[in-house]
OpenMM code with the backbone's topology and positions (N, CA, C; nanometers):
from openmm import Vec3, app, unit

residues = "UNK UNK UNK UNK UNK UNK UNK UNK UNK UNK UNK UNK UNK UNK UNK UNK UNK UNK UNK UNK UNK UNK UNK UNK UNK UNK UNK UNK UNK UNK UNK UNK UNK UNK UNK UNK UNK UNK UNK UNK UNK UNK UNK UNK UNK UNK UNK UNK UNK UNK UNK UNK UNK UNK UNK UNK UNK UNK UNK UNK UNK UNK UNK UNK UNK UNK UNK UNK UNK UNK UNK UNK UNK UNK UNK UNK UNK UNK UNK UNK UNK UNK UNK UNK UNK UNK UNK UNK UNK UNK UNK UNK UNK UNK UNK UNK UNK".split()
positions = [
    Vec3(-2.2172, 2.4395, 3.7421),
    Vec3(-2.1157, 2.3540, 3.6848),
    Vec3(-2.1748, 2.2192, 3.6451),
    Vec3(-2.2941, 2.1613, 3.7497),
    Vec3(-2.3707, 2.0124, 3.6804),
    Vec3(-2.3981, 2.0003, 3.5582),
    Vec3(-2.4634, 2.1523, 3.5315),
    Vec3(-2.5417, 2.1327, 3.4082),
    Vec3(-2.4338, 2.0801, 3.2500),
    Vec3(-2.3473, 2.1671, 3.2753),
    Vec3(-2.2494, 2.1313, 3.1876),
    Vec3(-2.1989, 2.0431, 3.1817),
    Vec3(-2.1976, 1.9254, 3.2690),
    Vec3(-2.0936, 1.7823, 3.2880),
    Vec3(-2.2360, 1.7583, 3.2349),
    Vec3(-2.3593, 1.7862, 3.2696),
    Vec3(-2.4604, 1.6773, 3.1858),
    Vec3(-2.4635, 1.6818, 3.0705),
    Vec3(-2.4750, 1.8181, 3.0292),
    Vec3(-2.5180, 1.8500, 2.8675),
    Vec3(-2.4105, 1.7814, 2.8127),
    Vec3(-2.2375, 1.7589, 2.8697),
    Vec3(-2.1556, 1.7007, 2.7990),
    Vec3(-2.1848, 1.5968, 2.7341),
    Vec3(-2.2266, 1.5032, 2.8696),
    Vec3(-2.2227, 1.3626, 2.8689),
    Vec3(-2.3650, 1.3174, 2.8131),
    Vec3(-2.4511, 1.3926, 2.7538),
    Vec3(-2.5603, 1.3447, 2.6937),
    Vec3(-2.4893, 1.3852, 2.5517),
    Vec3(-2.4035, 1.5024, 2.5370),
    Vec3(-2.3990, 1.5060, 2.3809),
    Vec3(-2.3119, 1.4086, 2.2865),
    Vec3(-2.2022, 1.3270, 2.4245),
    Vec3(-2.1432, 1.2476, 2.4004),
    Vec3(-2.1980, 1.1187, 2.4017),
    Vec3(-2.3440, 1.0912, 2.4093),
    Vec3(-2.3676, 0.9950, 2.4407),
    Vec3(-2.4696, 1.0032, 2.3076),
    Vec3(-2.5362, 1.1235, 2.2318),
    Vec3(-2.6129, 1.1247, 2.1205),
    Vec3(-2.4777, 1.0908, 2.0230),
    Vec3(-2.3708, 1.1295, 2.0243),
    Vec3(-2.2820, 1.1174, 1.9490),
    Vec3(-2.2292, 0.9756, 1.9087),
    Vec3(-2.2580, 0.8772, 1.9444),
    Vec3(-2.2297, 0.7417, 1.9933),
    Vec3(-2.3725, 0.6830, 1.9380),
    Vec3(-2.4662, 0.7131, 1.9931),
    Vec3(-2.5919, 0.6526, 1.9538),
    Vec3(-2.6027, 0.7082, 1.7845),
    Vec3(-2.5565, 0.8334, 1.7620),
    Vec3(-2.6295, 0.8408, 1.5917),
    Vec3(-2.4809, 0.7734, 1.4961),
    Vec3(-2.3567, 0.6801, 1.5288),
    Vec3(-2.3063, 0.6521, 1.4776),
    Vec3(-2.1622, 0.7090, 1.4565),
    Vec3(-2.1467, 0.8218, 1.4767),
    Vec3(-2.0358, 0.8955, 1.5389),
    Vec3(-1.9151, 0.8482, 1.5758),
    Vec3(-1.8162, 0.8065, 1.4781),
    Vec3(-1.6870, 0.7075, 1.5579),
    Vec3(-1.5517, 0.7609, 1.5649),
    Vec3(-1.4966, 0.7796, 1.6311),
    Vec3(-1.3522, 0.8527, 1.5995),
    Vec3(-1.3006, 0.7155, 1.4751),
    Vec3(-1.1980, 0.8046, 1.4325),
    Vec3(-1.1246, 0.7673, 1.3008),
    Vec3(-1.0695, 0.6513, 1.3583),
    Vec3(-0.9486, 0.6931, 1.4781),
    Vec3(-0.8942, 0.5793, 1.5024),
    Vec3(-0.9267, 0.4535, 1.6183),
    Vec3(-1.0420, 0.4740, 1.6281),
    Vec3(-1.0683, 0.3863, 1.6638),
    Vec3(-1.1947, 0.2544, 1.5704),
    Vec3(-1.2071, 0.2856, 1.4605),
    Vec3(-1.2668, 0.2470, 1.3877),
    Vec3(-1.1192, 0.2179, 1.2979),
    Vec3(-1.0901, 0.2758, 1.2855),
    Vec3(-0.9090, 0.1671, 1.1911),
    Vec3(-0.8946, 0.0866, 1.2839),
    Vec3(-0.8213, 0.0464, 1.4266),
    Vec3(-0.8501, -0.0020, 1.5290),
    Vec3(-0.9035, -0.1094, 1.4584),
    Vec3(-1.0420, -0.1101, 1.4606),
    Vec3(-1.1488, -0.2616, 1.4775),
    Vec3(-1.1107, -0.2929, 1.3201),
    Vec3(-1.1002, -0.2077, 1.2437),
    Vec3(-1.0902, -0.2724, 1.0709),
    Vec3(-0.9240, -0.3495, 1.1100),
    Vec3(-0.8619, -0.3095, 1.1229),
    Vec3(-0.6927, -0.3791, 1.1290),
    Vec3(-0.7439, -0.5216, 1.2226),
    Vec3(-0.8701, -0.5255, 1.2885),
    Vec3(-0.8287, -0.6436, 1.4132),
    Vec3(-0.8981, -0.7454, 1.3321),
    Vec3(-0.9697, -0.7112, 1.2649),
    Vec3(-1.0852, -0.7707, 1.1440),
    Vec3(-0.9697, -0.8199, 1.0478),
    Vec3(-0.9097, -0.7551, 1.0186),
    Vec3(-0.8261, -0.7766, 0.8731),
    Vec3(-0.7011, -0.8463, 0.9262),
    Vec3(-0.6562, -0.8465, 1.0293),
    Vec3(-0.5626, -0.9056, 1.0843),
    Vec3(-0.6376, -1.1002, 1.1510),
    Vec3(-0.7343, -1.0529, 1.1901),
    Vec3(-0.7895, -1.2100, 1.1899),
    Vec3(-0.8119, -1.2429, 1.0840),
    Vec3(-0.8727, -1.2266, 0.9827),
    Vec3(-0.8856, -1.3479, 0.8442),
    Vec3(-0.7251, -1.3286, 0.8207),
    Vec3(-0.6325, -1.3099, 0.8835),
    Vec3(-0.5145, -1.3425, 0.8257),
    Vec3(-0.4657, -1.2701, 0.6830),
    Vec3(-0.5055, -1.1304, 0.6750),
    Vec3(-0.4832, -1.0271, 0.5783),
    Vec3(-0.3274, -0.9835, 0.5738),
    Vec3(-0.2384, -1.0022, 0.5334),
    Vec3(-0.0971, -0.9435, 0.5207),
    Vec3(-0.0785, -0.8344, 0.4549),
    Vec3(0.0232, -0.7515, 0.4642),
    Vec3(0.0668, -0.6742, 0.3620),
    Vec3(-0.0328, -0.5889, 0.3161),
    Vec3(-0.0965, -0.5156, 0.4379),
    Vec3(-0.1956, -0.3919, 0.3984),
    Vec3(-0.1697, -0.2496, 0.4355),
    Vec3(-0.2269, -0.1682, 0.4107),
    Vec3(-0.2372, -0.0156, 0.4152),
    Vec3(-0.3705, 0.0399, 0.4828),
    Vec3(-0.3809, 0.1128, 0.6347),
    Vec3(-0.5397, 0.1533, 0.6119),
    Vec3(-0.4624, 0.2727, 0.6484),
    Vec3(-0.5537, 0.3797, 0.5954),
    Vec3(-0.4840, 0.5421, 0.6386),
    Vec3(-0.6371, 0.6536, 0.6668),
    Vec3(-0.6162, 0.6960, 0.7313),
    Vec3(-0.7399, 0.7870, 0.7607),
    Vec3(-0.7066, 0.9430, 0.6856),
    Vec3(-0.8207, 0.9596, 0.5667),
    Vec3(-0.7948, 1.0690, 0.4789),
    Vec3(-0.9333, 1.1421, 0.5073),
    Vec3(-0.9393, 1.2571, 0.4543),
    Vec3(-1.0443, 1.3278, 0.4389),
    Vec3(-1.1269, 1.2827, 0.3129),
    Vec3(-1.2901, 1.3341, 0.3295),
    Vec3(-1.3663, 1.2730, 0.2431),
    Vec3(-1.2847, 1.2819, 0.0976),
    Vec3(-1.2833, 1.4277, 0.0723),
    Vec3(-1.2344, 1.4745, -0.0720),
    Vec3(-1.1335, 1.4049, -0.0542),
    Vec3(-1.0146, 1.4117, -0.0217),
    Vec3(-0.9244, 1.3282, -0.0264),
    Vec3(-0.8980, 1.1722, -0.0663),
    Vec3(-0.9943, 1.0823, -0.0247),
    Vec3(-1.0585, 0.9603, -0.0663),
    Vec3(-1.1091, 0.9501, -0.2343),
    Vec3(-1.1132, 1.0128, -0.3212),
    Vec3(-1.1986, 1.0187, -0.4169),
    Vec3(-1.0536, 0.8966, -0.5042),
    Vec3(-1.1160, 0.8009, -0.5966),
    Vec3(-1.0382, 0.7232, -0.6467),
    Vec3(-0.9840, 0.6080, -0.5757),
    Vec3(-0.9958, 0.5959, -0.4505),
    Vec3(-0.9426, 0.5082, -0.3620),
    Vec3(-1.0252, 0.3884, -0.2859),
    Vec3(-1.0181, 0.2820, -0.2504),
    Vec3(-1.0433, 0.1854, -0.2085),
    Vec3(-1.1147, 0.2355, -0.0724),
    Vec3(-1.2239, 0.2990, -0.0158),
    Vec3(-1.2994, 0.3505, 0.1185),
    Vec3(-1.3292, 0.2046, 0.1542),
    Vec3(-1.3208, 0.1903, 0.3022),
    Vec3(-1.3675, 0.0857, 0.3715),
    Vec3(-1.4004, 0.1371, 0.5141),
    Vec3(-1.4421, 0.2289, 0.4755),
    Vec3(-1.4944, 0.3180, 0.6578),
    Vec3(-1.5273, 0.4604, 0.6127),
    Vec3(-1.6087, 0.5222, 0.6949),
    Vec3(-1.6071, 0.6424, 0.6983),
    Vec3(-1.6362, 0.6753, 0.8733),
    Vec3(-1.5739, 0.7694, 0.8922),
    Vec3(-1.5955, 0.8238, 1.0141),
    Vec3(-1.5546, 0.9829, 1.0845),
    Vec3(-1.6183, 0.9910, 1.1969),
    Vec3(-1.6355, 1.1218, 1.2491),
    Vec3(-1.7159, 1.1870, 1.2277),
    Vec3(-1.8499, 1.1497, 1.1142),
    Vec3(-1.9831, 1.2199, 1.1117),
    Vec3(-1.9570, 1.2117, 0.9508),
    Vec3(-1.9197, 1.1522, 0.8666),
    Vec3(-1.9294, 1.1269, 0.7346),
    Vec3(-1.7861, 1.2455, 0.6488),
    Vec3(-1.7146, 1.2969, 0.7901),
    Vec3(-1.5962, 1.3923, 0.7430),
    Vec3(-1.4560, 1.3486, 0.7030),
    Vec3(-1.4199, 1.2106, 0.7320),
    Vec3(-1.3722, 1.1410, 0.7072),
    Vec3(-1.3420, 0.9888, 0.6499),
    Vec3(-1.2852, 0.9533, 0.5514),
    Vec3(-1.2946, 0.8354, 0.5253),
    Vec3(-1.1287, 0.7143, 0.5385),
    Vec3(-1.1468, 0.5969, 0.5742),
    Vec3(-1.0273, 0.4849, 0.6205),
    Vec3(-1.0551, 0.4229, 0.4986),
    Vec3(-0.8974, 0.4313, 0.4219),
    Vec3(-0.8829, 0.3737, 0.3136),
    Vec3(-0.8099, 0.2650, 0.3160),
    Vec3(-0.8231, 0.1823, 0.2143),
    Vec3(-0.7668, -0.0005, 0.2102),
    Vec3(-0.6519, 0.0441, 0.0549),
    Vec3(-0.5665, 0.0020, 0.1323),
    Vec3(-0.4446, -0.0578, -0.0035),
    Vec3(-0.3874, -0.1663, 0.0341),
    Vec3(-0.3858, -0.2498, -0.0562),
    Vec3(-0.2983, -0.4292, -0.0487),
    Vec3(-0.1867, -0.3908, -0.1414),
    Vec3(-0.0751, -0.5267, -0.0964),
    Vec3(0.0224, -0.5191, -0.1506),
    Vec3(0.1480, -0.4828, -0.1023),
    Vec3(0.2989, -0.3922, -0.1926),
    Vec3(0.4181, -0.3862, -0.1614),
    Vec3(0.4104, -0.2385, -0.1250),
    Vec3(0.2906, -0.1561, -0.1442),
    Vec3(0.3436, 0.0205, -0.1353),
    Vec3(0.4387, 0.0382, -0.0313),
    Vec3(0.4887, 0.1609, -0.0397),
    Vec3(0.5830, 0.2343, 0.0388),
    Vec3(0.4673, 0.2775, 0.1805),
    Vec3(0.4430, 0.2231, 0.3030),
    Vec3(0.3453, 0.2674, 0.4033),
    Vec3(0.3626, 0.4292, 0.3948),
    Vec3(0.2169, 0.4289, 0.4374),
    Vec3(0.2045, 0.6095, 0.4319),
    Vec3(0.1936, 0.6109, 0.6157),
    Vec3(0.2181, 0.7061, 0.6779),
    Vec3(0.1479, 0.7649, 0.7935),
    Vec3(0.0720, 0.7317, 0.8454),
    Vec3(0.0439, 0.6325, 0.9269),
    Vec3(-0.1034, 0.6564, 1.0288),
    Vec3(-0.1465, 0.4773, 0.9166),
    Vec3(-0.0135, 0.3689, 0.8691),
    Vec3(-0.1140, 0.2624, 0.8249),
    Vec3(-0.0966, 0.1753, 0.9879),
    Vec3(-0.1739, 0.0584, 0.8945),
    Vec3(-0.2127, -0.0219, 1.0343),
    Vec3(-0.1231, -0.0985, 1.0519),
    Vec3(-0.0193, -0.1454, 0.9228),
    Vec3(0.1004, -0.2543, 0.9404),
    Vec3(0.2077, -0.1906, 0.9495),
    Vec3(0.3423, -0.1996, 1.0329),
    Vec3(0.4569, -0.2068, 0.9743),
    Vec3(0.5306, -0.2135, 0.8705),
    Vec3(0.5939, -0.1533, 0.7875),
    Vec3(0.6775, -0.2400, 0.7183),
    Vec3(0.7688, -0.3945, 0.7060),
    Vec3(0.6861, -0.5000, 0.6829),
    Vec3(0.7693, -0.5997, 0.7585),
    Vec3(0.9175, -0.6261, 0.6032),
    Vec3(0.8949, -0.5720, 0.4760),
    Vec3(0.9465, -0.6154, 0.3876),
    Vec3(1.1190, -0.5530, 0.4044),
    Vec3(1.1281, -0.4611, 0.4822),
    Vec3(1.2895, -0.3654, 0.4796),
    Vec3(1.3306, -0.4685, 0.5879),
    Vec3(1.4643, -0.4955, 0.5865),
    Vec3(1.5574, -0.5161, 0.6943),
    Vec3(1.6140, -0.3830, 0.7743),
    Vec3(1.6019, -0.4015, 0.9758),
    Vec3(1.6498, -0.3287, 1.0144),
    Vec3(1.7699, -0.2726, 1.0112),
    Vec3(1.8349, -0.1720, 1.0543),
    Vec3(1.9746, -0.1099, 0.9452),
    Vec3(2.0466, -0.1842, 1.0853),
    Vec3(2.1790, -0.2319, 1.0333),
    Vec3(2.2448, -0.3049, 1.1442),
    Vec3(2.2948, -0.1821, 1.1897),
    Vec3(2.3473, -0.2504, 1.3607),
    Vec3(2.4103, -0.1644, 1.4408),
    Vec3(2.5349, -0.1260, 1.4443),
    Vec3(2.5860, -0.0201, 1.4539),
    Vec3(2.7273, 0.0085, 1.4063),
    Vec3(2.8239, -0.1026, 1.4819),
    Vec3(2.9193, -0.1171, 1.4512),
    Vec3(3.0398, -0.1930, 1.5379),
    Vec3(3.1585, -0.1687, 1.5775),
    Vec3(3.1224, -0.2091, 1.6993),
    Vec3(3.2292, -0.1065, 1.8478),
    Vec3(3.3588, -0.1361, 1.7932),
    Vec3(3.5080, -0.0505, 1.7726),
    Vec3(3.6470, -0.1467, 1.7627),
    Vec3(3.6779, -0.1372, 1.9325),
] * unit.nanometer
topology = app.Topology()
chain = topology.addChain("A")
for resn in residues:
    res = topology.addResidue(resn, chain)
    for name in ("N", "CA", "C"):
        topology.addAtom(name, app.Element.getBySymbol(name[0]), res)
């Protein structure tokens, strides 16, 4: 059973050393980046390489199988961005008679 907790933890540890980043944790550090220079009103979404083609890439990750894309501006947020919508008002709460 050792051998296998080692081989894990060395393959997880080559995985890390050759650059290897999960997706979301590399959106993570780009949103904390983009959120300190005081960036508003952005989009990052984690797509597949092909998927990315035409689009603003500002990351790639998981071994070059994925890429974290940048949109500025009013879009409609997709899935998985890094901001909120801050532009909608919440829907008011019904009222009790």
């Amino acid at each position: 059973m050792r051998p296998v907790i080692v081989l894990l933890g060395c393959s997880l540890a080559m995985a890390q050393a050759s650059g290897v980043k999960p997706c979301e944790e590399l959106k993570s550090e780009i949103a904390a980046k983009l959120d300190a220079k005081g960036v508003k009103g952005y989009q990052l979404e984690i797509v597949t390489t092909a998927d990315a083609k035409g689009q603003n890439v500002i990351g790639s990750c998981e071994g070059g199988t994925k890429n974290i894309t940048y949109k500025k501006g009013d879009q409609a947020p997709d899935q998985g961005s890094a901001q909120p919508d801050r532009g909608r008002k919440p829907a008011a709460a019904p009222v009790k008679k």
